[in-house]
C-alpha positions in Angstrom: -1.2 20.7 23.1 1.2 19.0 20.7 3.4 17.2 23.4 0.1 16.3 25.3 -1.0 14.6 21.7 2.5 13.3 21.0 2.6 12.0 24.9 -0.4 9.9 23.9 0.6 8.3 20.6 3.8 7.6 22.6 1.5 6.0 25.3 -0.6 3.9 22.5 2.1 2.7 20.9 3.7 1.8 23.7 1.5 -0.6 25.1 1.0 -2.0 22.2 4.9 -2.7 21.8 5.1 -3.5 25.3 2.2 -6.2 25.6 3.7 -7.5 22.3 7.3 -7.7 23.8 5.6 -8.9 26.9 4.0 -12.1 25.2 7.3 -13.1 23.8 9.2 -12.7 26.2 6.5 -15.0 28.0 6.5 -17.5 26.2 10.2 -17.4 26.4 10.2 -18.0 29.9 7.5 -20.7 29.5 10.3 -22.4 27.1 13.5 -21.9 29.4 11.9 -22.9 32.6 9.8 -25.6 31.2 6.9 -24.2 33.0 4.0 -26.8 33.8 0.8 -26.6 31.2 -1.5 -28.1 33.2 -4.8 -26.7 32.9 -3.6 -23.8 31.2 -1.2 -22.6 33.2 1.7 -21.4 31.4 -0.9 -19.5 29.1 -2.2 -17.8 32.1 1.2 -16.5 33.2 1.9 -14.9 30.0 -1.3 -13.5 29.6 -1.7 -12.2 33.2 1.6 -11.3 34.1 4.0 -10.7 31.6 1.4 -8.9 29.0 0.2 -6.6 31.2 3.7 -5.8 32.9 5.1 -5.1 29.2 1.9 -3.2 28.7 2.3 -1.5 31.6 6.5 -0.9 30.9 6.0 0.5 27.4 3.2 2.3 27.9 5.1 4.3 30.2 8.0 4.1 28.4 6.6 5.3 25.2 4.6 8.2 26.6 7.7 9.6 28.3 9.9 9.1 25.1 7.4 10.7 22.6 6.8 13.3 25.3 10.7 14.5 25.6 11.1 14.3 22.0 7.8 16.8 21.7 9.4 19.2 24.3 13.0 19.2 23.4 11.3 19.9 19.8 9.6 22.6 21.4 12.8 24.3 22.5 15.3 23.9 19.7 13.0 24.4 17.1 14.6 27.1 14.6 12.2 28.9 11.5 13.7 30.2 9.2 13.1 33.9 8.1 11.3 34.6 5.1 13.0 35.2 2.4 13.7 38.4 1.5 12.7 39.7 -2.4 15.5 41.7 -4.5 13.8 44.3 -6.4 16.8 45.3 -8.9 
């Protein structure tokens, strides 16, 4: 249950980062290439191509991460034993 939760956080925030990465490095391109903005084009490029494939990129990205993180926690995790009461 807890890697399935984290996998999905990891998944949220990762297309949230992603898109967000996405648009900059979008407009980036727009920038460097001098891409035309007739009629809108250059904002339709970012927004319908590189938003959704860094959408797509860190939401994958992100789920994976949060969900090796959860699972490696999972196997390494140590607990300590209680401690133990002197009676003197």
């Amino acid at each position: 249950m807890k890697i399935t939760l984290l996998a999905m956080l990891g998944l949220f925030l990762g297309v949230i980062g992603g898109a967000a990465l996405g648009v900059g490095a979008g407009i980036a391109w727009v920038e460097i290439f001098k891409t035309s903005g007739f009629e809108g084009y250059s904002g339709m490029l970012v927004f319908f191509t590189f938003m959704p494939l860094g959408a797509a990129i860190g939401g994958l990205g992100g789920a994976l991460l949060f969900a090796v993180i959860a699972m490696r926690d999972a196997q390494i995790a140590v607990e300590r034993a209680p401690a133990q009461r002197r009676n003197s």
